[in-house]
DRENTORKOL-3810 file (N, C-alpha, C; in nm, 4 decimals):
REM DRENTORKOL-3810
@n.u->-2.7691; n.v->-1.2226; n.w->1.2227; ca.u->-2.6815; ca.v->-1.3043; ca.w->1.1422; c.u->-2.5368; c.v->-1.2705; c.w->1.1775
@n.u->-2.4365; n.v->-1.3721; n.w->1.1991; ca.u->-2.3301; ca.v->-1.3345; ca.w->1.2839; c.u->-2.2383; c.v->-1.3190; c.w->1.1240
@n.u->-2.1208; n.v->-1.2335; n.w->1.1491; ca.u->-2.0493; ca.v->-1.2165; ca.w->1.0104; c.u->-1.9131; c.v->-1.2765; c.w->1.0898
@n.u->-1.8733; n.v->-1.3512; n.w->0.9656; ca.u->-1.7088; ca.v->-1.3913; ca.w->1.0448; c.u->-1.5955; c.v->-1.2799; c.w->1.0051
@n.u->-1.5765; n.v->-1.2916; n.w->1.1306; ca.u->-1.4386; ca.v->-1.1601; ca.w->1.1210; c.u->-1.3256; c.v->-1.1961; c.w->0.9956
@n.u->-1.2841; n.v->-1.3007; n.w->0.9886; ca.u->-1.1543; ca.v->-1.3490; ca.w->0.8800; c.u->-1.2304; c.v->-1.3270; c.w->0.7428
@n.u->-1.3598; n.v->-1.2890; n.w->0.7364; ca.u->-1.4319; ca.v->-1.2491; ca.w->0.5609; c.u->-1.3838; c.v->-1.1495; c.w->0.5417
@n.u->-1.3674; n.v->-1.0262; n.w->0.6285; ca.u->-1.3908; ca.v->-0.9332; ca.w->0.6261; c.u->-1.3035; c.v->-0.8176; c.w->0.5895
@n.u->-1.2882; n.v->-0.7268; n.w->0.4719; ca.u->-1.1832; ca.v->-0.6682; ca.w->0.3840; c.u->-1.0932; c.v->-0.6261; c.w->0.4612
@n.u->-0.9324; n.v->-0.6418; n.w->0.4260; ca.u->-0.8532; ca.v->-0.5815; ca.w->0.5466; c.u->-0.7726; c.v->-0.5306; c.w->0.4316
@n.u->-0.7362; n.v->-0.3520; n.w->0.4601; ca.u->-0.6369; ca.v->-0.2566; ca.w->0.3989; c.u->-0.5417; c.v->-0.2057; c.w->0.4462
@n.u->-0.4312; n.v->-0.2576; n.w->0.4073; ca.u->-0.3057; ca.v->-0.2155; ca.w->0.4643; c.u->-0.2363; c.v->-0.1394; c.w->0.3135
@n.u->-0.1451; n.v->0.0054; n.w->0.3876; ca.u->-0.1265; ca.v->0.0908; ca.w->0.2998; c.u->0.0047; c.v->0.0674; c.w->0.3290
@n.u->0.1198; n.v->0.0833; n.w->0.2243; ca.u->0.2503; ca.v->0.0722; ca.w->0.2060; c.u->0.2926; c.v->0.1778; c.w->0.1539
@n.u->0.3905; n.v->0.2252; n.w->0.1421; ca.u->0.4868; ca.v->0.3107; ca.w->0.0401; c.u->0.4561; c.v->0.2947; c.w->-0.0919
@n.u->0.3815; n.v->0.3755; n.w->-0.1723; ca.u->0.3948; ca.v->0.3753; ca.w->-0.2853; c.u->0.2058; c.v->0.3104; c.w->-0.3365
@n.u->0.1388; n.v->0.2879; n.w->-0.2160; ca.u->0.0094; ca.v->0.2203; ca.w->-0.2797; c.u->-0.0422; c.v->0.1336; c.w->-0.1561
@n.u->-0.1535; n.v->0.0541; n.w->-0.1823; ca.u->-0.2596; ca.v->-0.0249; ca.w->-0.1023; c.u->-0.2523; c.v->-0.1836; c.w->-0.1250
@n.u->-0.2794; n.v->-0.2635; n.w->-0.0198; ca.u->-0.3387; ca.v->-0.3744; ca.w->-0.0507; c.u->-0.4565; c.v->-0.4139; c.w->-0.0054
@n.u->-0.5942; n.v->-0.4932; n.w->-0.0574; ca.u->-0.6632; ca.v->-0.4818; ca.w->-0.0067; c.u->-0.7281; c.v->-0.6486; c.w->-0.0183
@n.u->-0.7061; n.v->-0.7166; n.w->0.0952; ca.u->-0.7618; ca.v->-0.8845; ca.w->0.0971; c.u->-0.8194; c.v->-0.9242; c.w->0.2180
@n.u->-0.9042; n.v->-1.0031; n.w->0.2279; ca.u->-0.9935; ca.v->-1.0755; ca.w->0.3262; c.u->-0.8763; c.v->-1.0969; c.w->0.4455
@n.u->-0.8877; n.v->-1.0783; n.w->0.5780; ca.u->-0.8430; ca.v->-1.0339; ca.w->0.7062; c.u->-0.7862; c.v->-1.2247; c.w->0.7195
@n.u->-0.8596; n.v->-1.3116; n.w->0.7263; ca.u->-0.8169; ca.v->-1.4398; ca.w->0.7394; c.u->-0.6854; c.v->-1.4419; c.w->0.6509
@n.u->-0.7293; n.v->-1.4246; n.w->0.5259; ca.u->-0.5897; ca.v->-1.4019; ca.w->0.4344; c.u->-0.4534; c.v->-1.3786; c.w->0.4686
@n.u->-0.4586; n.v->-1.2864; n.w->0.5089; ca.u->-0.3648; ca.v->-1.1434; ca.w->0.5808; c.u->-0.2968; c.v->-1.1764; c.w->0.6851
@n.u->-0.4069; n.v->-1.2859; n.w->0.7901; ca.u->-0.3608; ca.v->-1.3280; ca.w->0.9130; c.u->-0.2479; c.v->-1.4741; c.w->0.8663
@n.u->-0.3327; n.v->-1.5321; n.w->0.7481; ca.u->-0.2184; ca.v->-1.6556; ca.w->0.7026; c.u->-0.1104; c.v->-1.6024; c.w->0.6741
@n.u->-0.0788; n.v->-1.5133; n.w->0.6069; ca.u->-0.0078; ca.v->-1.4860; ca.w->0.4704; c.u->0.1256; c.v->-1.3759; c.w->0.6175
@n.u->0.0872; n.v->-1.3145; n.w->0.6852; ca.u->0.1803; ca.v->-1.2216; ca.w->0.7704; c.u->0.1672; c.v->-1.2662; c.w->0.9148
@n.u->0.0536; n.v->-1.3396; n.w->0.9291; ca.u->0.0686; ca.v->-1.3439; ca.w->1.0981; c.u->-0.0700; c.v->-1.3153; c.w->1.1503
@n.u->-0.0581; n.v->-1.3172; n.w->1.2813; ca.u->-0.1697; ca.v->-1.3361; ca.w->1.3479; c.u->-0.1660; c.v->-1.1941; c.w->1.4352
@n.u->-0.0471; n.v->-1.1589; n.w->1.5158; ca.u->0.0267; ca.v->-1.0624; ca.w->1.6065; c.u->0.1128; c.v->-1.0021; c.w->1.5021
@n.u->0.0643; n.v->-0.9504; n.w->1.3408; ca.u->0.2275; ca.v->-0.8950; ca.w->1.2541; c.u->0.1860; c.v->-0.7562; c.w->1.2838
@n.u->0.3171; n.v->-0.6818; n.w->1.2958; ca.u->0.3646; ca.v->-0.5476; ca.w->1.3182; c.u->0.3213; c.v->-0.4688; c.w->1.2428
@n.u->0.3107; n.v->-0.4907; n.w->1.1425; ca.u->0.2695; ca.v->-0.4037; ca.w->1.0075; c.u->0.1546; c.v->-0.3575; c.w->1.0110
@n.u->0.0640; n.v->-0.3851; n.w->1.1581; ca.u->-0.0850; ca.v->-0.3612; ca.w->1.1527; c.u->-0.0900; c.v->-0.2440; c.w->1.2109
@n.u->0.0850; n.v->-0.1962; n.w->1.3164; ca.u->0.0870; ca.v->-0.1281; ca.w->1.3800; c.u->0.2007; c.v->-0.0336; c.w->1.2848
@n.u->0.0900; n.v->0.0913; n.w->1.2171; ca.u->0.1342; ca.v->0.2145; ca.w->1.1531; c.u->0.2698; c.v->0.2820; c.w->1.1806
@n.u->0.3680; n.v->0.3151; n.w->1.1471; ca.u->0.4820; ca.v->0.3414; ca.w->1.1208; c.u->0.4998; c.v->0.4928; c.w->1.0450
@n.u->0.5160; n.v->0.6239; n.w->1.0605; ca.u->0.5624; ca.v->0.7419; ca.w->0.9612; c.u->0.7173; c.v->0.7455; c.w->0.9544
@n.u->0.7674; n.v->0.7613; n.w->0.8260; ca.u->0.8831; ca.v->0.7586; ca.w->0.8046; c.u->0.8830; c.v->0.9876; c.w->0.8316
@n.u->0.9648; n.v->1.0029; n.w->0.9132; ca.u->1.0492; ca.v->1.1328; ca.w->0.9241; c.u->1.0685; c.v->1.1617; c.w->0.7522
@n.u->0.9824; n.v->1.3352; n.w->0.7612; ca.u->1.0564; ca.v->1.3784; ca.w->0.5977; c.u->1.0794; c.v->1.5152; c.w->0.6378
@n.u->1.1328; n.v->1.5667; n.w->0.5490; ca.u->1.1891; ca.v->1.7194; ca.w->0.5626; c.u->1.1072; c.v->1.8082; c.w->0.4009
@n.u->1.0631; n.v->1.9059; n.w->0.4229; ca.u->1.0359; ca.v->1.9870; ca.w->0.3173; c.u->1.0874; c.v->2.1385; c.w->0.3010
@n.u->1.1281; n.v->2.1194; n.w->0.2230; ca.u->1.1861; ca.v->2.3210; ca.w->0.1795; c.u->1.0450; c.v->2.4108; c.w->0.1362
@n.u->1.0172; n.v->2.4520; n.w->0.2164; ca.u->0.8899; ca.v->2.5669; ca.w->0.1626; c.u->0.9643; c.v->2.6900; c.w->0.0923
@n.u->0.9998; n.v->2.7472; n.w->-0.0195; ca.u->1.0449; ca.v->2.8429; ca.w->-0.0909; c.u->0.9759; c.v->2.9500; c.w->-0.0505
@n.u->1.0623; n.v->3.0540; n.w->-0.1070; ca.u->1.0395; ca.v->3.2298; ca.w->-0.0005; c.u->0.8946; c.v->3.2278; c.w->-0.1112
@n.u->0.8353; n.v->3.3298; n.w->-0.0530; ca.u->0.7046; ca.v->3.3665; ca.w->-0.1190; c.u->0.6545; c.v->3.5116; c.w->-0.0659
@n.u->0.5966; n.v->3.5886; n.w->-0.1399; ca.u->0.5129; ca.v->3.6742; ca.w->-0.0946; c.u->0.3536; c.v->3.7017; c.w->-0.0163
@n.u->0.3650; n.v->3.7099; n.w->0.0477; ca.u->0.2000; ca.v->3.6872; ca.w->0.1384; c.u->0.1934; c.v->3.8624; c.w->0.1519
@n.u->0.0260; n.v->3.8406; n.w->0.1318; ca.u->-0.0735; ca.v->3.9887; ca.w->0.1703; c.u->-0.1520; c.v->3.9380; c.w->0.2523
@n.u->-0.1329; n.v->4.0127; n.w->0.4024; ca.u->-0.2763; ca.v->3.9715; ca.w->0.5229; c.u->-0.3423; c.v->3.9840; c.w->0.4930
@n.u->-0.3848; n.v->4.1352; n.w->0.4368; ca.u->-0.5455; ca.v->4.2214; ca.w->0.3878; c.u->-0.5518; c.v->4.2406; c.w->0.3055
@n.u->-0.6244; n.v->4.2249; n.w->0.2272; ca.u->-0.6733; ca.v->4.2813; ca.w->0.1078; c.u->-0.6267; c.v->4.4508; c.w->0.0807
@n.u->-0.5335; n.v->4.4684; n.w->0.0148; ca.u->-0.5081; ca.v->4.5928; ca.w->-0.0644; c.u->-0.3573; c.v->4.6663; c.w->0.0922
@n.u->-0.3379; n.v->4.5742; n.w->0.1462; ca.u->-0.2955; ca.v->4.5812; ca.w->0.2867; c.u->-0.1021; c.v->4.5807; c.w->0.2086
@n.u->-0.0459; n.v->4.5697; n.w->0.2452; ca.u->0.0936; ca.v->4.5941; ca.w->0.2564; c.u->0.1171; c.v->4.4414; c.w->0.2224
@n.u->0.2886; n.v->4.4240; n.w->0.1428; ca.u->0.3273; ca.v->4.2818; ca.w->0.1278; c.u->0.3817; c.v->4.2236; c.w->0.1695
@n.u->0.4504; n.v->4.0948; n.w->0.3006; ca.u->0.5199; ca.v->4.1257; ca.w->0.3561; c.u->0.6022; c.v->3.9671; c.w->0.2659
@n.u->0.7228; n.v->3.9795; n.w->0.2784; ca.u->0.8362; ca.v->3.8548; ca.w->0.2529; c.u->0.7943; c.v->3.6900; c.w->0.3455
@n.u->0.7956; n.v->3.6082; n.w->0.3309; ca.u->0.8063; ca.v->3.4850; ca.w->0.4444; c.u->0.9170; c.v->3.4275; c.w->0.3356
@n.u->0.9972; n.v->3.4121; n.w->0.4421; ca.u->1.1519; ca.v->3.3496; ca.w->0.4096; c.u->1.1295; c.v->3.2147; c.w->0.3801
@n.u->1.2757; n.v->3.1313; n.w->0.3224; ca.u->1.3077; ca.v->3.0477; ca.w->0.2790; c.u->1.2973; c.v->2.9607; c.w->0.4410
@n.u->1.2357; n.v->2.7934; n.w->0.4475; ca.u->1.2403; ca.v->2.7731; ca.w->0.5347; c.u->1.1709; c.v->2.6097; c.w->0.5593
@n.u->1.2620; n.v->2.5290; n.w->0.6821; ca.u->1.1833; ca.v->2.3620; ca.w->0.6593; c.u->1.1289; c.v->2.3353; c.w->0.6977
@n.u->1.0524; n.v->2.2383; n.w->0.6528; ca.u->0.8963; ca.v->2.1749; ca.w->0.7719; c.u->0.9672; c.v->2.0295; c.w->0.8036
@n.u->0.9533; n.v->2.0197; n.w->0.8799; ca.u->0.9615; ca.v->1.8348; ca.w->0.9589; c.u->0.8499; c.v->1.7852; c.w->0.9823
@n.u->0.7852; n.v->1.6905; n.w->0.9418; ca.u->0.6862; ca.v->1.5987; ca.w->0.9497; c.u->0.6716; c.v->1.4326; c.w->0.9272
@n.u->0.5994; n.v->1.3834; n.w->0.9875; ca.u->0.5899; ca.v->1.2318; ca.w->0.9349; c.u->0.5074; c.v->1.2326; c.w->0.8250
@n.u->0.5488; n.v->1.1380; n.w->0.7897; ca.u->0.4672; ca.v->1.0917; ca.w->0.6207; c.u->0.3909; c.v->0.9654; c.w->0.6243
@n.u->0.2892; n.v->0.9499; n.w->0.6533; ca.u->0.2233; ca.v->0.8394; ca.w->0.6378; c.u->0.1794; c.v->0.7531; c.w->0.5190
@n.u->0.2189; n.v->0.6419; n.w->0.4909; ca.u->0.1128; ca.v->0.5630; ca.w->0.3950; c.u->-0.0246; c.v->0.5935; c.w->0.3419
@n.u->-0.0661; n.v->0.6648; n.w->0.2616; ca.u->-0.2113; ca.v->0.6183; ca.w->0.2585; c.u->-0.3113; c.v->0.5609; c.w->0.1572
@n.u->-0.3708; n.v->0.5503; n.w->0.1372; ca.u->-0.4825; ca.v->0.4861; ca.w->0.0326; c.u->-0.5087; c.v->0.5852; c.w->-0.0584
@n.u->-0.5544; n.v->0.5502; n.w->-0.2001; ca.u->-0.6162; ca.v->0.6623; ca.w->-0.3208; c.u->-0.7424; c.v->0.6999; c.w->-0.3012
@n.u->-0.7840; n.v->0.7907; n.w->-0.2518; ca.u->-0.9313; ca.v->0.8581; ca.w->-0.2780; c.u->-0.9629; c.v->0.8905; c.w->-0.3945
@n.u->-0.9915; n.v->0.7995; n.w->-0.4828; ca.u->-1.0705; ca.v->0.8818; ca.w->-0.6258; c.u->-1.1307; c.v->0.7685; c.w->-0.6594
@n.u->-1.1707; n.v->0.7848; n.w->-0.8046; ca.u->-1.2491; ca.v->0.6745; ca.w->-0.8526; c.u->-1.1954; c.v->0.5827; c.w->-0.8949
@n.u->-1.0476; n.v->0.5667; n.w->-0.8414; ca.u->-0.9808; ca.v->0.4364; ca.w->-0.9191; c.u->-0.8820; c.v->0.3941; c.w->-0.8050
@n.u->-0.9560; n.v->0.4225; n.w->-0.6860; ca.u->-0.9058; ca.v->0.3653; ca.w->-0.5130; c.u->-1.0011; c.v->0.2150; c.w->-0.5203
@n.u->-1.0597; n.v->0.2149; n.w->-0.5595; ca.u->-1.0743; ca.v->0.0357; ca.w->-0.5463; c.u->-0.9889; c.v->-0.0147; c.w->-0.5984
@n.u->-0.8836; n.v->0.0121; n.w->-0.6872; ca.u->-0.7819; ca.v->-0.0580; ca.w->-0.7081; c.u->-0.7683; c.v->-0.1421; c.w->-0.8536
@n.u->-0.6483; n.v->-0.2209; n.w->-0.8923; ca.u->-0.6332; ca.v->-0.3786; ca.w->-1.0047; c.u->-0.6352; c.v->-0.4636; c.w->-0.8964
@n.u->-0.7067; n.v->-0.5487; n.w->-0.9590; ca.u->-0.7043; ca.v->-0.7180; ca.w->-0.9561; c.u->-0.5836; c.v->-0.7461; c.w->-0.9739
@n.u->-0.5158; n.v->-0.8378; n.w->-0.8814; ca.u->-0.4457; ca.v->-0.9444; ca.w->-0.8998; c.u->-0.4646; c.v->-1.0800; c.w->-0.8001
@n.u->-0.4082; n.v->-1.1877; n.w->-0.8481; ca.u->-0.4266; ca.v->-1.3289; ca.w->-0.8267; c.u->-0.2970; c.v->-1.3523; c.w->-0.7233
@n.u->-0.3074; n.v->-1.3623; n.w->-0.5793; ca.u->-0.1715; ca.v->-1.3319; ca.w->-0.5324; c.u->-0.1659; c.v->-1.5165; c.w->-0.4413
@n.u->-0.0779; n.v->-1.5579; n.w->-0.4512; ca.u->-0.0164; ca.v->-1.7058; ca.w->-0.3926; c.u->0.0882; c.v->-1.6887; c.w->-0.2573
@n.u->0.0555; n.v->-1.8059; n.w->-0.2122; ca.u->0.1893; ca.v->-1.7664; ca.w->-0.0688; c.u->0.2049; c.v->-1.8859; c.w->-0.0271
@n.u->0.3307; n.v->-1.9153; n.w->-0.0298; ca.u->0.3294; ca.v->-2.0542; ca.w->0.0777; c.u->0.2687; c.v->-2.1019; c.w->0.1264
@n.u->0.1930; n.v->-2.2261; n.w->0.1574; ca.u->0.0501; ca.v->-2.3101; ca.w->0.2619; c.u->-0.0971; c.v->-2.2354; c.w->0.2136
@n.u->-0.0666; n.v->-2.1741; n.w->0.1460; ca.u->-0.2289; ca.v->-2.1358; ca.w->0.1017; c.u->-0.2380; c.v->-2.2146; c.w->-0.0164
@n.u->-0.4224; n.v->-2.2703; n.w->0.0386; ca.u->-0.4930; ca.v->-2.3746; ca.w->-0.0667; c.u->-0.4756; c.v->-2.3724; c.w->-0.2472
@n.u->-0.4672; n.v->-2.2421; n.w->-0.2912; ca.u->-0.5045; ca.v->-2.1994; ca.w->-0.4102; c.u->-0.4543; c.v->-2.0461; c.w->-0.4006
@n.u->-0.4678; n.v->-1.9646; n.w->-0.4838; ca.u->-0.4266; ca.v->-1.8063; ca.w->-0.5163; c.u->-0.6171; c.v->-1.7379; c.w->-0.4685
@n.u->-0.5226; n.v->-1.6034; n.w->-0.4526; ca.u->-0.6293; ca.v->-1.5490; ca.w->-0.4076; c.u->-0.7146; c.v->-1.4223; c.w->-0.4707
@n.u->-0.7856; n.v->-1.3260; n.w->-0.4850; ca.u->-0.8044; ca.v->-1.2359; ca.w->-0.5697; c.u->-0.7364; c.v->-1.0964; c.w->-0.4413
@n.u->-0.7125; n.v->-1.0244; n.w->-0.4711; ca.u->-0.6635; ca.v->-0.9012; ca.w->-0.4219; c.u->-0.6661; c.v->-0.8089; c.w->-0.4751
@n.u->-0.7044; n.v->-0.6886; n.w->-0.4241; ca.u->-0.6552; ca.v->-0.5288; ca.w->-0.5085; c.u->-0.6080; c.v->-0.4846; c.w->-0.4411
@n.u->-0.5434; n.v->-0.3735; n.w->-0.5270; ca.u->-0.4242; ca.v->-0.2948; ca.w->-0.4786; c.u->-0.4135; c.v->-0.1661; c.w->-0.6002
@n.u->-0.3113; n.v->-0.0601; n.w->-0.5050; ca.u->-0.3136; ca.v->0.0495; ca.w->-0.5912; c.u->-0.1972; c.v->0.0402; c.w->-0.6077
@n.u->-0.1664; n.v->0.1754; n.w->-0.6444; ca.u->-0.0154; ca.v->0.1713; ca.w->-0.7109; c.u->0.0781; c.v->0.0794; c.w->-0.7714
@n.u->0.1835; n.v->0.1091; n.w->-0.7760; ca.u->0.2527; ca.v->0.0232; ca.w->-0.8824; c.u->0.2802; c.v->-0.1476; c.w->-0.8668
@n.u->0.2439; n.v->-0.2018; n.w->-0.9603; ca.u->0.2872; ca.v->-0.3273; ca.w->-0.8782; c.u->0.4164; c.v->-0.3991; c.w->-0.8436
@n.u->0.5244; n.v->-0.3054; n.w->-0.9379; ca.u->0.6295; ca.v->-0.3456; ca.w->-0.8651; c.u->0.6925; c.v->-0.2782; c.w->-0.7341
@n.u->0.6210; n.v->-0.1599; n.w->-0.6648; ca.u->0.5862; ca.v->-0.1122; ca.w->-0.5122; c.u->0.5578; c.v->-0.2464; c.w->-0.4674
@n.u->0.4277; n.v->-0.2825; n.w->-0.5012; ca.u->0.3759; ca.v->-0.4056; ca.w->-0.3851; c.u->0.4493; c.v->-0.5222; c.w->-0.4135
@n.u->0.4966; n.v->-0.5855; n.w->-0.4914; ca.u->0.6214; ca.v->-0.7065; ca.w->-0.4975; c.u->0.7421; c.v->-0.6377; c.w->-0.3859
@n.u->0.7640; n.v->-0.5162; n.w->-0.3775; ca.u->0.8918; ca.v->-0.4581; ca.w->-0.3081; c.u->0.8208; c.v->-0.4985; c.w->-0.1651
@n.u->0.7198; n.v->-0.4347; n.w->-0.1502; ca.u->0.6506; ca.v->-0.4282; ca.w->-0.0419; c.u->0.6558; c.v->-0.5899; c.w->0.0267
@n.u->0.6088; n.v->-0.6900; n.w->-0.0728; ca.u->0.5811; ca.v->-0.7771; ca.w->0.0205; c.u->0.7123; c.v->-0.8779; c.w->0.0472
@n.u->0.8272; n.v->-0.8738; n.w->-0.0700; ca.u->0.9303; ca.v->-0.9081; ca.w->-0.0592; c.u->1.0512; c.v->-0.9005; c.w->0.0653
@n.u->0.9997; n.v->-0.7953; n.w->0.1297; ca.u->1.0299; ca.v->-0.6932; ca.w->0.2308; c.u->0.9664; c.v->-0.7506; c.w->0.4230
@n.u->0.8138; n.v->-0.7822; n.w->0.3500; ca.u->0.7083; ca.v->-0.8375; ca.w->0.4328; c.u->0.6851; c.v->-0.8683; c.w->0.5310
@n.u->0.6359; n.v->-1.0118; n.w->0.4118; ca.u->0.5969; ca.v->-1.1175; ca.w->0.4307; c.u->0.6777; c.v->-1.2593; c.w->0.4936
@n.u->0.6858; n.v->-1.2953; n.w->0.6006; ca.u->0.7640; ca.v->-1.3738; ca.w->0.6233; c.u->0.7419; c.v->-1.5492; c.w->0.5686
@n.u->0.6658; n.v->-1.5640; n.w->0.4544; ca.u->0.6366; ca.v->-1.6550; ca.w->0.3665; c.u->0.6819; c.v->-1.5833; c.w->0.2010
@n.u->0.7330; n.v->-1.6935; n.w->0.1586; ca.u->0.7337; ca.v->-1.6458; ca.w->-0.0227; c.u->0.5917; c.v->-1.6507; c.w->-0.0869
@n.u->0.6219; n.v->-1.5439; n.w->-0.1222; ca.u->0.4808; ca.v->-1.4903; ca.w->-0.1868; c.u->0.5103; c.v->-1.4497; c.w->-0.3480
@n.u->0.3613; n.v->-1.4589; n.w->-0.4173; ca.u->0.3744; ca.v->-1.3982; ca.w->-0.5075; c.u->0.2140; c.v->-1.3814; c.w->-0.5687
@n.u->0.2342; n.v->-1.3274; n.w->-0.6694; ca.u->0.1233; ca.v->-1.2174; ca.w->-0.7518; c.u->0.1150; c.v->-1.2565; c.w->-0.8615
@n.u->-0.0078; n.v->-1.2670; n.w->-0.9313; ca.u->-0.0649; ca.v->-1.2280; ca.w->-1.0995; c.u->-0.1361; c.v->-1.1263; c.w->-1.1417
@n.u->-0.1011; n.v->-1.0071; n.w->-1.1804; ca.u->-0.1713; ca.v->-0.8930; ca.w->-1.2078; c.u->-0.2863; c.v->-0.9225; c.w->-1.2905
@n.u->-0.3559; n.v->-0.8807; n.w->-1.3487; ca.u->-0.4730; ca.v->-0.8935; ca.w->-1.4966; c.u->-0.4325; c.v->-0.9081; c.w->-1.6208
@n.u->-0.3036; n.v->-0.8492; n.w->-1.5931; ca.u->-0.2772; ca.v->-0.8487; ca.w->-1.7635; c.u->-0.1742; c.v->-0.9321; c.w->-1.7405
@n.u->-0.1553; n.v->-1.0531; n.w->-1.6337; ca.u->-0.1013; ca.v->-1.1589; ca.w->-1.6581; c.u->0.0598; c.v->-1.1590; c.w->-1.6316
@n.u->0.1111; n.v->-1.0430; n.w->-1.6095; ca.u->0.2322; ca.v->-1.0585; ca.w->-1.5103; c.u->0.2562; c.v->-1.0872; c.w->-1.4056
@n.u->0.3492; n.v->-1.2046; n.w->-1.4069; ca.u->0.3806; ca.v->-1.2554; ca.w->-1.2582; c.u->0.5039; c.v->-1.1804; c.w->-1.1662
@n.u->0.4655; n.v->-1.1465; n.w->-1.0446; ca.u->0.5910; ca.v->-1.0677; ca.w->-0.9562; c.u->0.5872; c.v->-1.1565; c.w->-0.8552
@n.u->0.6949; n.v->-1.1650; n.w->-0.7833; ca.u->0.7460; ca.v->-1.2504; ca.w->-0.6802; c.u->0.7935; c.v->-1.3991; c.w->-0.6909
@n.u->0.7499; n.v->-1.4943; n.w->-0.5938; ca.u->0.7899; ca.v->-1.6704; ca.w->-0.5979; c.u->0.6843; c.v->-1.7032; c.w->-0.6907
@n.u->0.7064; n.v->-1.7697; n.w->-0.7879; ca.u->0.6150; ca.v->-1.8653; ca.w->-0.8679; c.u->0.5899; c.v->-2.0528; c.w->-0.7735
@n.u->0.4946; n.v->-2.0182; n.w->-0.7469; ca.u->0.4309; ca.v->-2.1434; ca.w->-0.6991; c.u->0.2999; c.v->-2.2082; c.w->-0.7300
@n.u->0.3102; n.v->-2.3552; n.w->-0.7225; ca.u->0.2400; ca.v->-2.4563; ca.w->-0.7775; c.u->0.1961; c.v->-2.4340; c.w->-0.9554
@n.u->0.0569; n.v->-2.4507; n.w->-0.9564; ca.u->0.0760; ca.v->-2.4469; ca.w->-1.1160; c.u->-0.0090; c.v->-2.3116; c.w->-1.1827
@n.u->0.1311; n.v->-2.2535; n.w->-1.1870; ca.u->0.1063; ca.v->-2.1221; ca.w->-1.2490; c.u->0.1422; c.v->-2.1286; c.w->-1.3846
@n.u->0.0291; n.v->-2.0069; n.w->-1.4858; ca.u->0.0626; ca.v->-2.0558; ca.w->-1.6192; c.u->0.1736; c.v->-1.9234; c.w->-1.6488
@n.u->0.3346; n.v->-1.9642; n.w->-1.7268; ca.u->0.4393; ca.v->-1.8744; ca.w->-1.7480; c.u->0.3731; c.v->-1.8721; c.w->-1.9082
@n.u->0.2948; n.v->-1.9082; n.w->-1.9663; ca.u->0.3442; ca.v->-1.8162; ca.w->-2.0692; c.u->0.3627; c.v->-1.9921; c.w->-2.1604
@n.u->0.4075; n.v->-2.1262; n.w->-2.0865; ca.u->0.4669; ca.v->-2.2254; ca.w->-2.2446; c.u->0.3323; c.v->-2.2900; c.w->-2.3084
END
């Protein structure tokens, strides 16, 4: 049984949280060739504070100084039991209808995120019925 590739869940991790929607989606909504598929670490710096370390057990104490780490920081996804994510109802320019999506973290991260994006106006309905981003076609505000 052949599976079509555009069904098939696509997770892209941002600053601050996840999105997680059908690959056809993804390809409408950002592109076909979009950059964003290709991972990015933002440069960070960390202060490790002085501390005391013992090699051996019952062994002598020695000082490790004050001192920075340089590393990239990658995006990544929530590993726990609440990494599948909220529901939201997300819309975009030329798409038929809204779509279902999850995502982690905050949702005003992922409005930043896709505001940032998406080279279509986009927008979102969380569960509990807040709208973030472009309001398009017939969305209910609330009259």
């Amino acid at each position: 049984m052949a599976v079509d590739p555009n069904a098939r869940q696509f997770i892209l991790n941002f600053a601050g949280g996840s999105l997680r929607m059908p690959v056809g989606n993804a390809k409408h909504l950002f592109g076909e060739n979009y950059e964003l598929l290709k991972p990015n670490g933002v440069p960070y710096n960390k202060t490790i504070p002085s501390f005391k370390r013992t090699r051996v057990i019952g062994g002598p104490e020695s000082t490790v100084k004050e001192h920075d780490r340089d590393y990239m920081k990658w995006p990544t996804s929530q590993a726990n039991n609440a990494g599948a994510g909220k529901v939201a109802m997300m819309y975009w320019e030329g798409s038929l209808h809204s779509w279902q999506v999850r995502y982690t973290g905050a949702a005003a991260d992922l409005a930043s995120f896709l505001s940032t994006s998406s080279p279509k106006p986009v927008g979102f309905t969380t569960s509990r019925g807040t709208a973030y981003g472009v309001l398009i076609g017939d969305v209910n505000l609330g009259d």
